[in-house]
C-alpha positions as CSV (number, residue, x, y, z in Angstrom):
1,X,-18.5,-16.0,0.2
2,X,-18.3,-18.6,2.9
3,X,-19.4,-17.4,6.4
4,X,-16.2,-17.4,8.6
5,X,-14.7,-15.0,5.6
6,X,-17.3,-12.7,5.4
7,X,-17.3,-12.3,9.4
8,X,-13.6,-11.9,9.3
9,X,-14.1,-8.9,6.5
10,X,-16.3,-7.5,8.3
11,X,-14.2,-7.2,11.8
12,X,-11.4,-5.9,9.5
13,X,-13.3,-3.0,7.6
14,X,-14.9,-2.1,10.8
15,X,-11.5,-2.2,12.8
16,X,-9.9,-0.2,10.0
17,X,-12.7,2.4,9.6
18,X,-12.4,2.7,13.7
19,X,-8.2,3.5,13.6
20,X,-8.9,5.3,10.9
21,X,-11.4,7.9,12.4
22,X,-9.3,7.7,15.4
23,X,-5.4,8.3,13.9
24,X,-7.0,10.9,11.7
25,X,-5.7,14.7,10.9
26,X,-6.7,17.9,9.8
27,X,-5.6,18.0,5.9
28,X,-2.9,21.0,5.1
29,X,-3.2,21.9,1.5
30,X,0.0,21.3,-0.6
31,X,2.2,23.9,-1.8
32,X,3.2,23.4,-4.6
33,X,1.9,22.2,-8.1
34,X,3.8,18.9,-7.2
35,X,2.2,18.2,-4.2
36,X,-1.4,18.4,-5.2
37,X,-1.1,16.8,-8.3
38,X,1.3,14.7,-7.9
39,X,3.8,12.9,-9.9
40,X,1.5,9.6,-11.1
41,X,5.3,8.7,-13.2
42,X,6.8,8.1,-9.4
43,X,5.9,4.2,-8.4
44,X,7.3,3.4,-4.9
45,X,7.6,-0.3,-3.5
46,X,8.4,-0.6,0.1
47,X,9.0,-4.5,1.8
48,X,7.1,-5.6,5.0
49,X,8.3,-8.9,5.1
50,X,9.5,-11.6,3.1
51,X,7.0,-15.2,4.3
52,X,8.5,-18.6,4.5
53,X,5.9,-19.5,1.9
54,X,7.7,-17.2,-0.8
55,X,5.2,-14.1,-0.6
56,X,6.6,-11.3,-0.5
57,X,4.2,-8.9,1.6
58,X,4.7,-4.9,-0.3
59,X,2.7,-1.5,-0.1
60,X,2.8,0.0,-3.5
61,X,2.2,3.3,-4.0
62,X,1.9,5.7,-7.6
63,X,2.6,10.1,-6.9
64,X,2.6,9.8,-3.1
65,X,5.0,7.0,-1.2
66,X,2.5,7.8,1.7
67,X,-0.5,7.1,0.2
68,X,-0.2,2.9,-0.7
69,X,-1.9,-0.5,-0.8
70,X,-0.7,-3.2,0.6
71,X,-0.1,-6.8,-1.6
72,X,1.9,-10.2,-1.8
73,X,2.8,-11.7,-4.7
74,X,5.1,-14.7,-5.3
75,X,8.9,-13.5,-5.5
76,X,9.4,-14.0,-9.2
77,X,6.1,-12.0,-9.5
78,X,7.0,-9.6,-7.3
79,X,10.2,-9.1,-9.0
80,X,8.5,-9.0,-12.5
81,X,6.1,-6.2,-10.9
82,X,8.9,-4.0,-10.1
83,X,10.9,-4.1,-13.3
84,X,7.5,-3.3,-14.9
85,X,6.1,-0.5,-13.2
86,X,9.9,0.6,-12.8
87,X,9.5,1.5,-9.1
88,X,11.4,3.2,-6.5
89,X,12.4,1.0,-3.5
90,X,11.8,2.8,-0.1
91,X,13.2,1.8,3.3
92,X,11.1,1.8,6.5
């Protein structure tokens, strides 16, 4: 891995782990079977942005829309991905 990327990494991991520890909350346990299993069926797809360069910039997320991952993908793959994992669109 070339230097400049593995120094930008490792800002990003050690920024993330900092908001992380500092935006984080006691856990509530869930109430109902639902909520602690969750429904690994539901796929949610939410857009952050739409790049001059044709990315489309997603979080995708599988049981729990607040729980996600964020990825771009081309939008022809990006379409493709949805119709495949048959998701939910979400709004901000």
């Amino acid at each position: 891995m070339p230097q400049f990327l593995a120094g930008s990494l490792q800002r990003h991991v050690r920024t993330t782990h900092q908001a992380m520890t500092m935006t984080s909350t006691p856990a509530t346990a869930p109430s109902t079977a639902d909520e602690r299993t969750g429904n690994v069926k539901s796929k949610f797809v939410r857009i952050k942005q739409l790049r001059a360069d044709g990315l489309v910039c997603f979080e995708f997320a599988i049981g729990w829309p607040e729980l996600f991952v964020d990825l771009m993908l081309p939008r022809a793959a990006f379409d493709d991905f949805c119709v495949r994992q048959q998701v939910q669109l979400l709004s901000d």
